[in-house]
C-alpha positions as CSV (number, residue, x, y, z in Angstrom):
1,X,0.0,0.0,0.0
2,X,1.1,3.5,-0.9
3,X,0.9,6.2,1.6
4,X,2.5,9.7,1.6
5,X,1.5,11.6,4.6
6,X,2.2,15.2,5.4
7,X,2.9,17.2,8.4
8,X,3.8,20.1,9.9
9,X,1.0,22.4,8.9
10,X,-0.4,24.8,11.0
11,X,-1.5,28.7,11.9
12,X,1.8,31.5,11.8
13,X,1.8,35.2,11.3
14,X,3.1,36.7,8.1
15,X,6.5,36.5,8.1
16,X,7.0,33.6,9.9
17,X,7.9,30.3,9.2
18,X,6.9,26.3,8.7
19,X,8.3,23.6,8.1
20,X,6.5,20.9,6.0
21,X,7.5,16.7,5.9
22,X,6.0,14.5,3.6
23,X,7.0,10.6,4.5
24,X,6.1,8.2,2.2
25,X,5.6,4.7,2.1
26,X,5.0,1.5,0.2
27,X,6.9,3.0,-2.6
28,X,11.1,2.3,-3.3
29,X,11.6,6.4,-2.8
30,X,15.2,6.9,-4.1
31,X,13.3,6.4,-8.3
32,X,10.3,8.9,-7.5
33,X,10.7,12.6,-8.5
34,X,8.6,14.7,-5.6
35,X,6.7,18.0,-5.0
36,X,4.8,19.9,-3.1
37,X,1.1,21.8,-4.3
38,X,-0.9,23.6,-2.8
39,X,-4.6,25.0,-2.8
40,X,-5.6,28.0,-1.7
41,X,-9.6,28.5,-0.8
42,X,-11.5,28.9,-4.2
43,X,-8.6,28.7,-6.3
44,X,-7.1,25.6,-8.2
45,X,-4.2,23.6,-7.1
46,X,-1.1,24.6,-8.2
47,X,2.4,23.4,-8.4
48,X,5.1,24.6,-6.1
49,X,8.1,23.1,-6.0
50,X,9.5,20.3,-7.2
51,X,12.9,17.9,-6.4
52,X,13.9,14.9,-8.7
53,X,15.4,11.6,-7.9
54,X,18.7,13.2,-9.0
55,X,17.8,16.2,-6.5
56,X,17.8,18.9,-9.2
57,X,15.1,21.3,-7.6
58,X,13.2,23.8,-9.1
59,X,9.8,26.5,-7.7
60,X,6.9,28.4,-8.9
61,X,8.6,32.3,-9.1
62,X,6.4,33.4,-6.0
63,X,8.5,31.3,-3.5
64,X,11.4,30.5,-5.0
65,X,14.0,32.6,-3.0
66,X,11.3,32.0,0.1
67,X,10.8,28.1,-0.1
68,X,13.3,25.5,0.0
69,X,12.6,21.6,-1.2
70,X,15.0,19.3,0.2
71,X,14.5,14.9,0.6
72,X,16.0,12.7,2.9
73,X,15.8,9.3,0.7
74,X,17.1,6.8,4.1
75,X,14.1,8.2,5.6
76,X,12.0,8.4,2.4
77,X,10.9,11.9,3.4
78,X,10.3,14.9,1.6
79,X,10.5,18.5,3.1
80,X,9.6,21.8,2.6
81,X,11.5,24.8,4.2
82,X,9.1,28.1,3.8
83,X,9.9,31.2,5.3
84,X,8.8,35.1,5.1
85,X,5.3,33.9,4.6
86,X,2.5,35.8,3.2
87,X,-1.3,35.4,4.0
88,X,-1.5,34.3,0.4
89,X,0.3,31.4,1.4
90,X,-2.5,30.2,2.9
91,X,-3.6,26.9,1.0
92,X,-3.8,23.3,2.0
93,X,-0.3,21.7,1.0
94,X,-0.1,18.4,-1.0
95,X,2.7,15.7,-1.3
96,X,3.2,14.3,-4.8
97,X,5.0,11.1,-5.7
98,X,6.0,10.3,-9.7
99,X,7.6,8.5,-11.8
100,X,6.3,7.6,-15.3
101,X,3.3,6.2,-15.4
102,X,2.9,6.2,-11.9
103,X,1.2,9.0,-9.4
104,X,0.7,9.6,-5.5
105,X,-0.8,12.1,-3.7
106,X,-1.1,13.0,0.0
107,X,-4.3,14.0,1.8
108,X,-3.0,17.4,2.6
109,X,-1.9,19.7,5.4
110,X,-3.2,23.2,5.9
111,X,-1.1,26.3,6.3
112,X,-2.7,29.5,7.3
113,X,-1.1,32.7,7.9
114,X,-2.6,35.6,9.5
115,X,-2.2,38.9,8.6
């Protein structure tokens, strides 16, 4: 059975900080490319960030310099560093597993930040 399950959401104040884990299981982590999405209340989900199994990295423009993807494959986990957050920010953060032909998803956590 596949699982990815995130944590570390939670309420801050702009300009704070959080620190998102995704650990996965049932999958042989080091071949899966990962990311993190998010959706923000009436809005669609949209890509963040991104880390491959080779641990090139890339982000979506509005965090990039702000957010930081990082994976720790002997734990099979996937983070997410965010800092200087906004109150658009807010969303509810997914975990995504892939490889070709093959997707995962995580059930979400939710980050809100006050103004």
């Amino acid at each position: 059975q596949v699982q990815l399950r995130e944590s570390g959401g939670g309420l801050v104040q702009a300009g704070g900080s959080l620190r998102l884990s995704c650990a996965a299981s049932g999958i042989f982590f080091n071949d899966y490319d990962m990311g993190w999405y998010r959706q923000a209340p009436g809005k669609q989900r949209e890509w963040i960030a991104h880390i491959t199994d080779r641990d090139s990295t890339s982000y979506l423009d509005s965090v990039k310099g702000r957010f930081t993807i990082s994976r720790d494959n002997a734990q099979s986990t996937v983070h997410l560093e965010m800092n200087s957050l906004k109150p658009e920010d807010t969303a509810v953060y997914y975990c995504h597993a892939g490889r070709i032909g093959m997707d995962y998803w995580g059930k979400g956590t939710l980050v809100t930040v006050s103004a």
